[in-house]
NULUM-679864 format. One line per field, with one value per residue (C-alpha): x, y, z. Coordinates in Angstrom, 3 decimals, padded with zeros to 6 digits. Layout:
<nodes>
X	[X,...]
Y	[Y,...]
Z	[Z,...]
</nodes>
This chain:
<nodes>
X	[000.000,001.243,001.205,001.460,003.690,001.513,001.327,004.902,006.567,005.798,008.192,011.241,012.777,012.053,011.466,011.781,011.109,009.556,006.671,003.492,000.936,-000.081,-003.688,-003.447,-002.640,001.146,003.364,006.306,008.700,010.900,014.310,017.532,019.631,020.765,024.196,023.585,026.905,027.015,023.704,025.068,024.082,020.616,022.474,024.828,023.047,022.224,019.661,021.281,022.379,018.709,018.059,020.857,019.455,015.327,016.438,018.413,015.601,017.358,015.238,011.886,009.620,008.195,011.550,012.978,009.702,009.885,013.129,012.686,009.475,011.847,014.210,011.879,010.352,014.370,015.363,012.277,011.257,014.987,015.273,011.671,012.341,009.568,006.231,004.080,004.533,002.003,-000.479,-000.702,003.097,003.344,-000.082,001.691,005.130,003.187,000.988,004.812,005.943,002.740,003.318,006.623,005.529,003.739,006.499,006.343,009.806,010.139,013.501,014.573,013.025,009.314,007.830,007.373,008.248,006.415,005.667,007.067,005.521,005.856,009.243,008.817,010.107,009.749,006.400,005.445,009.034,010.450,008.167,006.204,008.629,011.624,014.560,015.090,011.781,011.559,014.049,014.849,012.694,010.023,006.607,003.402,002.431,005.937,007.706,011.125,013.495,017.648,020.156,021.599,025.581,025.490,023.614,020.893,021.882,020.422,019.540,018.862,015.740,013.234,013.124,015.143,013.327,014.259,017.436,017.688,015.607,017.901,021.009,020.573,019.027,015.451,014.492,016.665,015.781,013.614,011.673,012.059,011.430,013.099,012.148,016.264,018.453,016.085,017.177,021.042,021.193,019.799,021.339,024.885,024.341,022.805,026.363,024.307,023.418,021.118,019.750,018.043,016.685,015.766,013.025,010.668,012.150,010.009,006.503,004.774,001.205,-000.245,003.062,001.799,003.563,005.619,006.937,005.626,008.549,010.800,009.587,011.232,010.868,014.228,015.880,018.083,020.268,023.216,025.055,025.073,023.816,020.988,019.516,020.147,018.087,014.985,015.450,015.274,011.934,010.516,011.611,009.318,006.267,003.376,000.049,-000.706,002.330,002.854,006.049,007.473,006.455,009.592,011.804,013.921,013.416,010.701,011.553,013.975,017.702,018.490,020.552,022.264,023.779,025.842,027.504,030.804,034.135,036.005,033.262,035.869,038.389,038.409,035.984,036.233,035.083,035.398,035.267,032.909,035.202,033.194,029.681,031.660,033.564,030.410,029.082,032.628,033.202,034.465,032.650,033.125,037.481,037.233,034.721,036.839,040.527,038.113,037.175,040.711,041.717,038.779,039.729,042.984,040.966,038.887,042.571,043.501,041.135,042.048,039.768,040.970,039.744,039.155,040.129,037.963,035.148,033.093,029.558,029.456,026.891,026.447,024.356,023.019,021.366,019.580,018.333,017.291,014.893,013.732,013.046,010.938,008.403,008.473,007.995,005.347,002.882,003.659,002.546,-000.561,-002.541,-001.185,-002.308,-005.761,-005.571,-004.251,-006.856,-009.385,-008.214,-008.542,-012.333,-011.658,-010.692,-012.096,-011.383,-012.446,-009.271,-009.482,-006.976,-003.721,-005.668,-008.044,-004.616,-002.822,-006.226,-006.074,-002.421,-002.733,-005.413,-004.620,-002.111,-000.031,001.443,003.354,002.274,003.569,006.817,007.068,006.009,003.764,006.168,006.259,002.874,001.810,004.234,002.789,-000.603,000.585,001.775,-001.557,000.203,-000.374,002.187,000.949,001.671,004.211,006.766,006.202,007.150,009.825,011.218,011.171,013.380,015.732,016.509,016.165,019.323,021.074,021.150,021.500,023.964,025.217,025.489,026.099,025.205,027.547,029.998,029.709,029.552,032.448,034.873,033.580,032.815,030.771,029.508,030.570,032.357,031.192,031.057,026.875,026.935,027.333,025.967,022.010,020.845,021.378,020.418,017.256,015.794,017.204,015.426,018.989,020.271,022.158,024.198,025.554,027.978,029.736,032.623,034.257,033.019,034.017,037.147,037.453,038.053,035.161,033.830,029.939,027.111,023.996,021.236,019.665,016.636,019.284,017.462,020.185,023.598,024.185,028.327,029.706,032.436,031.708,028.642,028.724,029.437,028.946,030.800,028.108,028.403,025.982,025.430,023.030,019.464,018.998,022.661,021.683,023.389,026.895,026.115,025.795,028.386,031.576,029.718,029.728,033.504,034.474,032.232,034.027,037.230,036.641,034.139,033.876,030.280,032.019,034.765,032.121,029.191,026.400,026.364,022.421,022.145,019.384,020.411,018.239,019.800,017.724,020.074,017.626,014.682,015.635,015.629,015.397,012.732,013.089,011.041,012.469,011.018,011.950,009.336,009.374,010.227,009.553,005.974,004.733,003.799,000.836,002.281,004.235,001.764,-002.118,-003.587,-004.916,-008.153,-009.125,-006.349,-005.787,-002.644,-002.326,000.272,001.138,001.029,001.417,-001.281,-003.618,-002.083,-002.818,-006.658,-006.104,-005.947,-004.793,-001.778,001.077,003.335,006.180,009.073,011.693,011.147,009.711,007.669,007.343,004.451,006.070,009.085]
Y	[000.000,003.629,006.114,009.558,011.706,012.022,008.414,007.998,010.775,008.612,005.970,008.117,006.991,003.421,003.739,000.084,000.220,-001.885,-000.109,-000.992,000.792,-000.180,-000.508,003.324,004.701,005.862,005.159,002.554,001.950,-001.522,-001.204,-002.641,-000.817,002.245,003.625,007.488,008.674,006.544,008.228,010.153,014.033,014.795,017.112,014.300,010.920,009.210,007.156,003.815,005.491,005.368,002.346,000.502,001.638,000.892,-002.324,-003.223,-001.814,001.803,003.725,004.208,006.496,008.526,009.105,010.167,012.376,014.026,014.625,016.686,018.661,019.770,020.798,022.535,024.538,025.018,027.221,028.055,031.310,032.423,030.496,030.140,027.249,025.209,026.438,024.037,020.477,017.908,017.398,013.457,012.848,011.313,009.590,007.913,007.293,005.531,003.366,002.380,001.479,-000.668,-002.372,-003.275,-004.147,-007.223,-008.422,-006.562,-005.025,-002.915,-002.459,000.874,000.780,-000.637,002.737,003.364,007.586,009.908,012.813,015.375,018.999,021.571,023.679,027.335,028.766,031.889,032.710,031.580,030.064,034.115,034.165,037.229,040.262,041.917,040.663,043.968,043.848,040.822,037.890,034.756,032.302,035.327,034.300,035.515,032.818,031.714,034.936,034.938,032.190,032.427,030.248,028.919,029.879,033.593,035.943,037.472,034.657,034.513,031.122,031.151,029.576,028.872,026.043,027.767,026.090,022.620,022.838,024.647,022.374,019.799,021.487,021.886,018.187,019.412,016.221,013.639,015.018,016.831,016.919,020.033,021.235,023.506,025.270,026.672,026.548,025.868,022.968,023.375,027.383,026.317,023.167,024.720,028.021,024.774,023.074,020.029,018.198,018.329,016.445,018.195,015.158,014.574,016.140,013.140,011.359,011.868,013.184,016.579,015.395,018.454,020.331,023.586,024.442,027.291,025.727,021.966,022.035,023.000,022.074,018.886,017.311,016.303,015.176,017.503,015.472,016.008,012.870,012.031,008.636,009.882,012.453,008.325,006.944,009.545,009.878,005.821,006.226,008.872,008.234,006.463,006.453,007.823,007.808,011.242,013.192,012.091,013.351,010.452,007.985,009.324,007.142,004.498,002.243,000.190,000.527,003.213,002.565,002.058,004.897,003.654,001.562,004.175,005.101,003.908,005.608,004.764,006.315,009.017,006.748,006.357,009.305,011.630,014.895,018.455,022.203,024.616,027.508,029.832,028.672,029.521,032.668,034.677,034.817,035.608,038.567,039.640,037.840,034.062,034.334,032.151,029.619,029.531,029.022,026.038,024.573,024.553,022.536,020.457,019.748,018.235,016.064,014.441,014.005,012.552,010.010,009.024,010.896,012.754,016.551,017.904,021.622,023.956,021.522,025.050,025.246,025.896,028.762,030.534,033.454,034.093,037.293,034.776,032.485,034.163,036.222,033.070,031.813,034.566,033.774,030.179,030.374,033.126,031.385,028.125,029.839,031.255,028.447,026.172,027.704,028.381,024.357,023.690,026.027,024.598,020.815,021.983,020.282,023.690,026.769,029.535,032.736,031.669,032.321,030.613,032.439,034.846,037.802,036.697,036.129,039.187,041.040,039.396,039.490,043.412,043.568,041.496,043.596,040.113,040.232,043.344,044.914,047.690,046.989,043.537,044.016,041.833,043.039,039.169,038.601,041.430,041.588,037.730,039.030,041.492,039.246,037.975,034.743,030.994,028.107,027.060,030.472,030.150,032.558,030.302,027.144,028.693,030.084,026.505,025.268,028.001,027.326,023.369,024.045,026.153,024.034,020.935,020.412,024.303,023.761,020.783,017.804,019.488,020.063,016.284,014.269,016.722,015.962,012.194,012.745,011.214,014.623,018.713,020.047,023.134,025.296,025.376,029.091,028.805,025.093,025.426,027.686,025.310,021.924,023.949,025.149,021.279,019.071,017.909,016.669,018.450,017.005,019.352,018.591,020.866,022.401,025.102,028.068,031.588,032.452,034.572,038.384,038.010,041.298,041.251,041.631,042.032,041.319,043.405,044.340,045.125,042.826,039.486,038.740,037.146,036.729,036.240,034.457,031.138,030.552,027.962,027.281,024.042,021.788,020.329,017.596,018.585,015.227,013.846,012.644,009.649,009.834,010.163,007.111,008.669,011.469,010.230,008.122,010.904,013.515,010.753,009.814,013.655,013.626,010.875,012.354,016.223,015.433,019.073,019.267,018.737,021.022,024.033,024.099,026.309,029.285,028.480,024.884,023.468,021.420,018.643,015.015,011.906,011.221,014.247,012.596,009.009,008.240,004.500,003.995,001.417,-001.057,-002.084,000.185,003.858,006.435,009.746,012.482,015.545,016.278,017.260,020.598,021.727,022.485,025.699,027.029,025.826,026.281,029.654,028.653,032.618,033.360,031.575,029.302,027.281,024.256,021.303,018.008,017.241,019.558,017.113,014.369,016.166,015.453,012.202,010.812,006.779,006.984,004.227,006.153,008.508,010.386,012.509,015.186,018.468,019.480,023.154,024.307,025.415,025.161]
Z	[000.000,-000.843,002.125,002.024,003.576,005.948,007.745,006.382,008.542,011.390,009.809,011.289,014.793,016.511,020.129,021.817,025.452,028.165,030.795,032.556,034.517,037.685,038.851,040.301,036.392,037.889,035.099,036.212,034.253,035.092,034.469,034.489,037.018,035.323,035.355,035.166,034.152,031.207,029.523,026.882,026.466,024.525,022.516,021.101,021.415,018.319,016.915,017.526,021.159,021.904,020.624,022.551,025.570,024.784,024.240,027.396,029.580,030.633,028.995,028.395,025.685,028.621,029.775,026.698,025.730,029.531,028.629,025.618,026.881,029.942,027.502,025.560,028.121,029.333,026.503,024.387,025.749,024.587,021.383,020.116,017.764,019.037,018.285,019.493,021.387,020.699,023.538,023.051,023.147,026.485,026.164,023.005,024.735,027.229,024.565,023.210,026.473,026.979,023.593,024.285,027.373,025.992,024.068,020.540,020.116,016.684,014.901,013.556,009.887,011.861,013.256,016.707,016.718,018.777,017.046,019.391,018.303,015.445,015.032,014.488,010.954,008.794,007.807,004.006,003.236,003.311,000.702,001.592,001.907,001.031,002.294,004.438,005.714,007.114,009.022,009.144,011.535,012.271,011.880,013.679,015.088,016.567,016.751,015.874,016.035,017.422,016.854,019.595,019.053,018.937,021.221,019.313,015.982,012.490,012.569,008.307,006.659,006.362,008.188,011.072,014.194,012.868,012.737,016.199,017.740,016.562,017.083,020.783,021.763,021.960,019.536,018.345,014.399,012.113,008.811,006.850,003.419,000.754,-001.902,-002.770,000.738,003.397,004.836,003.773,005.142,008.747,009.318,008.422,010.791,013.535,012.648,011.964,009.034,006.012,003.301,000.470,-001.535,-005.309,-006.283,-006.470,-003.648,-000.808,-001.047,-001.265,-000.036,002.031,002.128,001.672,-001.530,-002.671,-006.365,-006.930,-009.480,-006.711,-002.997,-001.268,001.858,003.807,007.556,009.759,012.279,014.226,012.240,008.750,009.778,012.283,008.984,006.852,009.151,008.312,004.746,004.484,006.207,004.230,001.182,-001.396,-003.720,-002.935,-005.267,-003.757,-005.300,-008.933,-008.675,-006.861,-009.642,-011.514,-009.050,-010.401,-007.378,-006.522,-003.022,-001.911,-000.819,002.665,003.270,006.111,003.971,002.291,005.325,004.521,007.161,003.267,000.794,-000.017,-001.745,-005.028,-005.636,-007.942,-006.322,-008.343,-007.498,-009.654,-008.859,-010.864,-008.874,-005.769,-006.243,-007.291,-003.972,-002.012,000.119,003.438,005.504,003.462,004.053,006.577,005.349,002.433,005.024,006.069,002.924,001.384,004.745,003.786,000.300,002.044,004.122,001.231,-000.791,002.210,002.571,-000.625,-003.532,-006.681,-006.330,-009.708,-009.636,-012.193,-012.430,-013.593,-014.627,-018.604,-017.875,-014.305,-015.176,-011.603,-012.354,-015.081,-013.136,-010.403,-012.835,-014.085,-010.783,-009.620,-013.022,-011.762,-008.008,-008.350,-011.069,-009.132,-005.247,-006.451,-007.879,-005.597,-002.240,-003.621,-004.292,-000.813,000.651,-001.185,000.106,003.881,006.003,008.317,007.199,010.183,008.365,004.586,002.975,-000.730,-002.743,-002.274,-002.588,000.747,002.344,002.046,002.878,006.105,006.760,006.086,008.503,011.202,013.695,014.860,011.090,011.751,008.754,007.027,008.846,007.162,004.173,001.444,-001.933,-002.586,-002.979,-004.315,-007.429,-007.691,-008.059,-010.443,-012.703,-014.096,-015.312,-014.261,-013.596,-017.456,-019.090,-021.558,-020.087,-016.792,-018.993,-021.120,-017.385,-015.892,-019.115,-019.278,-015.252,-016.072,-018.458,-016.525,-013.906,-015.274,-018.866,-018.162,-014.991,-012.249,-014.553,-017.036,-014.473,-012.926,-016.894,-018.505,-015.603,-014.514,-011.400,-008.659,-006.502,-006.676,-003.418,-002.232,000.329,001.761,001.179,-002.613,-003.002,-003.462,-005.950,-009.097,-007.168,-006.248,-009.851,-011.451,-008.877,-007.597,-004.003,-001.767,001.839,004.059,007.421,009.658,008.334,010.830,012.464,012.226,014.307,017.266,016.034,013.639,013.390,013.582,010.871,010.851,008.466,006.227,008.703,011.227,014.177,013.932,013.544,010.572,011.043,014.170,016.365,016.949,014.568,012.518,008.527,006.375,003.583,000.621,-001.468,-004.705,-007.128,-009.574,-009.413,-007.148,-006.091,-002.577,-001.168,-003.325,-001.278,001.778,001.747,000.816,003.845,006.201,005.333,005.917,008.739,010.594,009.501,011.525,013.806,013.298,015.590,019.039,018.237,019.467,021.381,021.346,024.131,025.267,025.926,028.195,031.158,031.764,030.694,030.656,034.253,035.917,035.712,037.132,040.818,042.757,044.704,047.675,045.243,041.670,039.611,038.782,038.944,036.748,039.088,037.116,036.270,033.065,032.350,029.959,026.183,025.775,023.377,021.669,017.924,017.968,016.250,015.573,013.569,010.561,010.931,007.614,008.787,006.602,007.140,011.301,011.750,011.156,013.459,016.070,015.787,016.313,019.871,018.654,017.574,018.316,016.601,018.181,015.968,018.202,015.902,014.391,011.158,010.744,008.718,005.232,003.723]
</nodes>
């Protein structure tokens, strides 16, 4: 049977534990005797971490769940990258425990997530205003997301809360989307990892869309194996996105697979030079100090680095015209089809014009100061996503980015993936449907001098925050991808080299203590969610919006889905 994205993002983290309840309804959980020094840190345990200990009876999925919601309510009010936690995730943690309980144990690949809550991330994708009149992570119904290394941090976007949420232990992983950077820009300023997939790889169904020739859905994790372990999960067909027919697979790699400490040897790896130095300035020196050092590390580990593997074409000013035509025909008569696909919809909004009526109006949208330009030069466009100058658009970018530009770059030279830093990686891969893996490359060094962004409210550049290293290949070259990232991954180890400067406190250790009987009783009680669905205002969310209707679920993922891209 085909699932949708829907039931399949619940196919993300296995939770194996062992619980009962006692007569009274106080949750016990029997354990082996725990040794509390030897839990490692939320904010660098792994997927098979957890697993290890669900299965030899330290652990259980109310712990772990307690765990995060502490954490949550910990650093939220500073950070903001959560913007809502799911009001049955302990009542599923302890249906999990029950299960396993009664003998069921699931692997990893069987389901078994809890569904933790909703990350916070800019409103509409960015895709409303100017660059100067709005920020990163800001959206009226979260406020405005930080990252977590930098007072007062640009955390990029647009899915900025996922890859916060992620990058300080406040859920073991994510599920993002991007339209062009915004799961590669977050997870590198996070200094965690991110896998943009093939368009066509992983489903669309209910994602509220911004370009359908454009949007994917992809895993943030601290590890390249941990984001593996999601993308095997939600990868796949699905008879409610048509794009994901185009796969070559019948049933999608196992990622995991592909992570391989020798994937570097033997590759063939090469440098668009010209894709790279159009975006330098001040403030990329030291990403690019880092990268050479990096480009020693992969010739280390035994690949050939091709030097002036350049795009045939890079005509930025080009394509970024052409992607305007395309992402604004695509926006408008996709919304009206999402909004017209929604059973509630409080405020009757049907069409972008309803919508930026009501944003205008409504005083929580900050508007004048953040502006609708977007939307308003897409109404003024009178074209459709089947115009001809949307269509001859789409195939100028398609070129561009594919025989002009990284296909080109990749058949010319014979290579198996494009190095690059994150900064410069994402703008062809994004209009040519192509995948993108980005791990922590450095951060920026001590005497940095500080700068802000464009609306003069973050710092964009600053000691200490974080930069990334992408490895750009063909379609369905995923597991190629993985497998070099995860080779230079294990390499550096570049993620423990700096930690954030917020970081909650509370370790699964904190809420363990012995009883006089056997079992272990949760000592910290749970507090009410940080925030509920304001049902007056109209909050359009994708996809985990609707899970939280239902009150069955056996499902749990340690993980966030923001609302749009």
């Amino acid at each position: 049977m085909q699932l949708s994205l829907l039931a399949r993002l619940v196919y993300v983290i296995s939770v194996v534990s062992t619980a009962w309840s006692n007569p009274t309804g106080e949750h016990q959980c029997r354990l082996a005797t725990p040794h509390f020094s030897t839990f490692p840190l939320l904010d660098d345990i792994s997927i098979e971490n957890l697993h290890a200990l669900f299965r030899n009876g330290s652990l259980t999925s109310v712990n772990l769940v307690h765990a995060y919601i502490e954490r949550i309510q910990e650093v939220n009010p500073s950070l903001r990258a959560v913007g809502e936690i799911n009001p049955d995730a302990l009542n599923i943690a302890r249906s999990l425990d029950v299960e396993r309980s009664m003998g069921r144990v699931r692997g990893l690949r069987d389901a078994g997530a809890v569904v933790l809550g909703k990350a916070t991330m800019g409103e509409w994708a960015q895709c409303r205003s100017r660059k100067a009149s709005s920020s990163h992570g800001w959206s009226a119904y979260g406020g405005q997301v930080l990252g977590a290394y930098y007072p007062q941090q640009d955390p990029s976007g647009s899915s900025s809360g996922s890859a916060v949420a992620v990058s300080i232990g406040l859920a073991l992983g994510s599920i993002a989307t991007e339209t062009s950077g915004s799961i590669v820009n977050p997870a590198e300023r996070g200094n965690v990892v991110g896998i943009k997939p093939t368009l066509g790889l992983t489903s669309r169904d209910m994602v509220i869309p911004i370009s359908i020739r454009q949007d994917t859905v992809g895993p943030i994790g601290r590890t390249v194996k941990d984001a593996a372990y999601m993308l095997s999960a939600i990868a796949g067909k699905d008879t409610f996105d048509n794009w994901t027919s185009t796969q070559p697979f019948e049933v999608a790699p196992d990622y995991v697979k592909a992570c391989n400490f020798l994937g570097l040897k033997g590759a063939r790896v090469g440098i668009p030079r010209n894709g790279i130095d159009y975006y330098l300035d001040s403030s990329t020196k030291p990403v690019m100090v880092a990268f050479e050092q990096a480009l020693q590390t992969v010739r280390d580990a035994g690949a050939r680095v091709i030097e002036e593997a350049n795009f045939s074409s890079f005509d930025a000013p080009a394509f970024a015209r052409n992607s305007s035509i395309v992402l604004d025909t695509d926006f408008v008569g996709g919304l009206a089809n999402y909004l017209g696909s929604l059973s509630t919809n409080p405020n009757n909004i049907h069409s972008l014009s309803d919508l930026t009526r009501f944003t205008k109006a409504d005083p929580r949208e900050e508007h004048p100061d953040r502006d609708t330009y977007v939307w308003d030069r897409q109404l003024g466009r009178n074209l459709t996503s089947t115009s001809l100058e949307s269509f001859m658009a789409y195939q100028a970018n398609l070129r561009m980015g594919g025989e002009e530009g990284v296909i080109g770059a990749l058949d010319r030279h014979k290579l198996d993936a494009l190095i690059m830093p994150t900064f410069a990686s994402f703008h062809l891969p994004a209009i040519a449907g192509l995948p993108i893996v980005t791990v922590p490359l450095g951060f920026y060094p001590a005497q940095t001098p500080l700068t802000m962004n464009l609306k003069r409210t973050m710092v964009s550049v600053a000691p200490n925050i974080p930069f990334g290293l992408a490895f750009v290949g063909r379609r369905w070259s995923e597991e190629k991808l993985i497998s070099l990232a995860y080779a230079f991954e294990q390499r550096t180890m570049i993620r423990r080299k700096m930690k954030p400067y917020i970081r909650p406190t509370f370790e699964l250790s904190d809420q363990l203590e012995p009883t006089e009987e056997t079992p272990y009783k949760l000592k910290v009680q749970y507090r009410p969610p940080i925030s509920q669905p304001r049902f007056g205002q109209l909050v359009i969310q994708k996809t985990m919006g609707r899970l939280f209707l239902v009150r069955s679920w056996i499902w749990s993922v340690l993980g966030f889905q923001h609302s749009l891209l």
